[in-house]
N, C-alpha and C positions, 0 to 999 in steps of 0.2 A: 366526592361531591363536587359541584358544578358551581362555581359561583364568584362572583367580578372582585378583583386585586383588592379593588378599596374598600371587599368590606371585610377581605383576607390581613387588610391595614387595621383594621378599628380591631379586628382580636386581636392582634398581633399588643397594641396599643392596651387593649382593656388587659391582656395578660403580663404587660408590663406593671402597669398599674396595680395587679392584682397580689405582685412580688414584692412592690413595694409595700402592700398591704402583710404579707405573710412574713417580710422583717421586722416590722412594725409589733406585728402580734406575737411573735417570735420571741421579739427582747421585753417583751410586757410578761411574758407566760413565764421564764425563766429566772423574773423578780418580782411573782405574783407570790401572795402570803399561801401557805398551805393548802387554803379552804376554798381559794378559788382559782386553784392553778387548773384544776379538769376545765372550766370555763372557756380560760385563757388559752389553755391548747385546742378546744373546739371550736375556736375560733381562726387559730392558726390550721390549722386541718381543714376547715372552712375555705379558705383563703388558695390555701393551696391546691385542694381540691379543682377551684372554680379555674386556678390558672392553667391546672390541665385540662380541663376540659375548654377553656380560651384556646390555647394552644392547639390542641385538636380541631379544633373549629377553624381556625388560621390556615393547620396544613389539608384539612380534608379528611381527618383518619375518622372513620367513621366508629370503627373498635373502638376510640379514648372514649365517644362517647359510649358507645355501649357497656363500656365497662367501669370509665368512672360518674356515670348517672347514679348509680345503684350507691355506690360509694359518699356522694354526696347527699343522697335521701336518707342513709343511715347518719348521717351526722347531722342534717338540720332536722331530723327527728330525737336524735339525743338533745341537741341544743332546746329541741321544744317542750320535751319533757321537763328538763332539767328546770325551765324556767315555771312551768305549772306547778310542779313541788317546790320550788324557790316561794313563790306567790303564796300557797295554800300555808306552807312552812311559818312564814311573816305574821308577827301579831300587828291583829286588829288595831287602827288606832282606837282611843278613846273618843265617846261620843261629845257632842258638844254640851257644857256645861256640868262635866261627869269630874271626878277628880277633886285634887287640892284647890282651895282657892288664890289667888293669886295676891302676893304680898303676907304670906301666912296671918290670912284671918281667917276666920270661922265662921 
């Protein structure tokens, strides 16, 4: 790929950033409770993902994307499922005016 230093700088820069993001969610995932450590690592997975495909984009390797694109659509499609059954999963609140009344009266 063909394409001018400084915008070979801004990935360079976003895949720094992008590491800093993948320590970040790295040391969250590994002190996350049980039930939402799969989250915490698809998010790290996430992260790291994007910084190779930064990286690739910085030196030109046209393969990192072809091969980690596909990579990264499998994980923000877990990530999107996961959060639709997260959503459907969630009780209802209650409507307004439904329920105990407040200060236990009747």
């Amino acid at each position: 790929m063909d394409m001018p230093d400084w915008i070979r700088w801004i990935f360079f820069a976003f895949a720094f950033v992008q590491l800093l993001y993948v320590y970040r969610a790295a040391h969250l995932a590994r002190r996350a409770e049980p039930g939402g450590r799969t989250d915490a690592w698809l998010g790290a997975a996430d992260h790291a993902v994007g910084m190779v495909l930064s990286l690739g984009l910085a030196l030109g390797a046209v393969s990192v994307l072809v091969f980690g694109a596909p990579v990264m659509l499998a994980i923000l499609s877990w990530q999107g499922l996961r959060s639709v059954r997260a959503r459907r999963a969630a009780p209802a609140a209650p409507a307004p005016g439904a329920g105990a009344a407040p200060g236990g009266g009747a």
